[in-house]
Backbone as CSV, one residue per row, in Angstrom:
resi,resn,N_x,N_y,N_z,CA_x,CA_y,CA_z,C_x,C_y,C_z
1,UNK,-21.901,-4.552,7.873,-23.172,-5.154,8.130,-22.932,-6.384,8.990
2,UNK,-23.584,-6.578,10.103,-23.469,-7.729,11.257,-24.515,-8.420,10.659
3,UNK,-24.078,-9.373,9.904,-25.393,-10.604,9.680,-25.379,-11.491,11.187
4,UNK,-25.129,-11.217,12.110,-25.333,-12.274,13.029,-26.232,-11.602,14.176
5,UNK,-26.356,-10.030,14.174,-27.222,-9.389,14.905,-29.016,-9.987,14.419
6,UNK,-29.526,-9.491,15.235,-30.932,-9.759,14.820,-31.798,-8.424,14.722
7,UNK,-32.426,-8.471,13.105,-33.096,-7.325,12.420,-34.039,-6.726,12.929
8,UNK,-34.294,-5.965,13.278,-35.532,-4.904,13.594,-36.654,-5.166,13.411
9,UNK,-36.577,-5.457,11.902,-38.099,-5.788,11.558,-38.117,-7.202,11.106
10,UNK,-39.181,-8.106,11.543,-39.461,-9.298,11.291,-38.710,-9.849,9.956
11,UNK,-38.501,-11.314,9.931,-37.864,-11.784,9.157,-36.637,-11.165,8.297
12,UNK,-36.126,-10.042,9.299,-34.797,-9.584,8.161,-33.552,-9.955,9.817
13,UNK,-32.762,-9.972,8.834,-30.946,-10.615,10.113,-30.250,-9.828,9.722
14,UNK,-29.570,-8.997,10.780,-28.484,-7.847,10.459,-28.659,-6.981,11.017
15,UNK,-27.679,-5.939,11.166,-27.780,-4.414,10.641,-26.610,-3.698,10.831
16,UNK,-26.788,-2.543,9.896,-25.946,-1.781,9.771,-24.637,-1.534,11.243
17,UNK,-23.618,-1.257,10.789,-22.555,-1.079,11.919,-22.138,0.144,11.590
18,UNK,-22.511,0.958,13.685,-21.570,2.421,13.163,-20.072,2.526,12.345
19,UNK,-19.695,2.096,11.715,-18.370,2.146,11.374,-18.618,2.868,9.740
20,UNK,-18.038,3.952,9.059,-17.298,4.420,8.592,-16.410,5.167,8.108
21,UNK,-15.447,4.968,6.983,-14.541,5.715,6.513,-14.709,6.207,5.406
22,UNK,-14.054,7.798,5.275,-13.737,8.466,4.213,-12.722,8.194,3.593
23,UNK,-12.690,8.576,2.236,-11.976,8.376,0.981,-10.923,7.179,1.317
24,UNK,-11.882,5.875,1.486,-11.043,4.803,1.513,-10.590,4.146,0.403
25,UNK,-9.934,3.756,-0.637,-9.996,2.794,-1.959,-8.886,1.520,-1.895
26,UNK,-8.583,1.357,-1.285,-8.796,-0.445,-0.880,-8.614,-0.649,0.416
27,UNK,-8.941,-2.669,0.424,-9.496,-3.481,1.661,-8.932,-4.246,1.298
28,UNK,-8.469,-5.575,2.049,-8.074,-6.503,1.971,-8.130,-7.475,3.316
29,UNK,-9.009,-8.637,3.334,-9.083,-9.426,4.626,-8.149,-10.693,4.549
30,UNK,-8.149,-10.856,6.320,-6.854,-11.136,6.568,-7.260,-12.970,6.034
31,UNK,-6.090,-13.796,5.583,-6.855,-14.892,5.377,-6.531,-16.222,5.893
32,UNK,-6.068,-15.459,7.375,-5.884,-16.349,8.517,-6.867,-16.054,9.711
33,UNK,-7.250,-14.953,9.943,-7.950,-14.130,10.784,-9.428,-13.652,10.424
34,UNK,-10.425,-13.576,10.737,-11.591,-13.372,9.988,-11.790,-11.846,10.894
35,UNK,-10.915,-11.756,12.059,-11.179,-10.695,12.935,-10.370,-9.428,11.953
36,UNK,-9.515,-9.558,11.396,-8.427,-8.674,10.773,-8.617,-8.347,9.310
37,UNK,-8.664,-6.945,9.400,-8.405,-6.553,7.843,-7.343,-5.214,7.518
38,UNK,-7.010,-4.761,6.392,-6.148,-4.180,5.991,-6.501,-3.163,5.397
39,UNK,-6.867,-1.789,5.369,-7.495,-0.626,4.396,-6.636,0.858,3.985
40,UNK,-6.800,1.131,2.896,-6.091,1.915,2.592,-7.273,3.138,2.609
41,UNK,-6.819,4.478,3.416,-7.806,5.584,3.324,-6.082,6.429,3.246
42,UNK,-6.577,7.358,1.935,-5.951,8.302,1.697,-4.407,7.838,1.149
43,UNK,-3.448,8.143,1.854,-2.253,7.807,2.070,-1.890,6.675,3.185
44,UNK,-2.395,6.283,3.812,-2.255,5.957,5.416,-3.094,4.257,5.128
45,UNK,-2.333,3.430,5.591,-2.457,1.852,5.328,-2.796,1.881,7.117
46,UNK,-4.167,1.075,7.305,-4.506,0.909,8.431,-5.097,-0.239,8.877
47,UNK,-4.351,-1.025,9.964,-4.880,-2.520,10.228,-5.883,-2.353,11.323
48,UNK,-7.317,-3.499,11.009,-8.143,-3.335,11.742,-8.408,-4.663,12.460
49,UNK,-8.519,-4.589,13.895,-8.613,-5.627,14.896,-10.278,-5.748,14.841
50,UNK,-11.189,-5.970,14.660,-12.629,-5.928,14.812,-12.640,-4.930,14.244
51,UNK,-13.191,-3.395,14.363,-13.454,-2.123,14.473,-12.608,-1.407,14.843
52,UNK,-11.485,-1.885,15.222,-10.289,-0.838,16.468,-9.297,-1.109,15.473
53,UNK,-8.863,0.706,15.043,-7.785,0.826,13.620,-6.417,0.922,15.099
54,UNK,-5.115,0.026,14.542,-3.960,0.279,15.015,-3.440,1.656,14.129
55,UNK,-2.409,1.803,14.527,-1.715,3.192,13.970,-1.484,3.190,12.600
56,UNK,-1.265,4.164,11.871,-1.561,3.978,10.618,0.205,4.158,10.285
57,UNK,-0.049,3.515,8.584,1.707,3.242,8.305,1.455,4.015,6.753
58,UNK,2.263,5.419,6.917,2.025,6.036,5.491,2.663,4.997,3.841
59,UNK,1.573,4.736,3.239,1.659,4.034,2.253,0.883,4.582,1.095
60,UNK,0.942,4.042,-0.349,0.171,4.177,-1.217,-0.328,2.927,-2.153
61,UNK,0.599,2.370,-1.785,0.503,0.808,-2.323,-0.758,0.316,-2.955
62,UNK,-0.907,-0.300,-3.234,-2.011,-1.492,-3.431,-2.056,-2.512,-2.819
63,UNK,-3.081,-3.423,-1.697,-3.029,-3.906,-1.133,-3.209,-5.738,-1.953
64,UNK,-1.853,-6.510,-2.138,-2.137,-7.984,-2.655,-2.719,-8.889,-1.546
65,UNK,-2.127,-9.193,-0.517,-2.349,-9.940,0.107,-2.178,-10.141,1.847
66,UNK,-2.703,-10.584,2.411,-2.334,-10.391,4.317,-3.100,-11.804,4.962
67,UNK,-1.681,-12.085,5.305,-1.292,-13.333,5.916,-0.223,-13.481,6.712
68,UNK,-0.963,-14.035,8.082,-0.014,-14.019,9.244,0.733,-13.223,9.257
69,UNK,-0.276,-11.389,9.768,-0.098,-10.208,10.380,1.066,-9.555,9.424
70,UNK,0.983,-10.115,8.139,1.898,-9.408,6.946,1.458,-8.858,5.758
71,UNK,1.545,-8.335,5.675,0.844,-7.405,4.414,1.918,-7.179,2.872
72,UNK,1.162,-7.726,1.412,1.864,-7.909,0.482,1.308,-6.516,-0.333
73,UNK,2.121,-5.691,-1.043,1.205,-4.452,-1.586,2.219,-3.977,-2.585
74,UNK,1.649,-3.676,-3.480,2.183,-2.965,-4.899,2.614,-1.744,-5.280
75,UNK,3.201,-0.945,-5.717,2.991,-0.151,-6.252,2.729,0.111,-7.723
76,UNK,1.336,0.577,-8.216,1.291,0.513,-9.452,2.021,0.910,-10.648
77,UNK,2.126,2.281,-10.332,2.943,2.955,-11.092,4.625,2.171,-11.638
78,UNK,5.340,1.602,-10.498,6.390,0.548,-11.090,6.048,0.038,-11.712
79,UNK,5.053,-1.228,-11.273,5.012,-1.848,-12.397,4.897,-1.257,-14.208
80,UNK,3.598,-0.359,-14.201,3.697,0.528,-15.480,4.720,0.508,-16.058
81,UNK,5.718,1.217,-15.617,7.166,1.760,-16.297,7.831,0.212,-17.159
């Protein structure tokens, strides 16, 4: 959602952005960068510049943290054991 676009209909700010993804289950924004985020769809860990996904890096992780173009991520199951 672009809150900085301007709404269609009177007094509303926004709207929807063509952008999405299937069977994504996590996100993580960058917290140096407001342009950059980090998403996990499927298997495949994918960094996003605005809207524009770079190549994807097969992962399953859990995504902790991303800071200065580094990405901190878990695997759950270790820990478990």
């Amino acid at each position: 959602f672009d809150m900085t676009a301007k709404g269609g209909t009177p007094g509303t700010v926004g709207e929807h952005l063509a952008f999405e993804r299937k069977d994504a289950w996590d996100m993580r924004w960058a917290d140096d960068n407001p342009e950059l985020f980090a998403m996990m769809e499927k298997t495949r860990m994918y960094i996003f510049r605005g809207l524009d996904p770079e190549e994807p890096v097969t992962s399953s992780a859990y995504l902790c943290n991303f800071h200065d173009l580094e990405i901190s991520a878990v695997f759950i199951d270790d820990i478990m054991q």
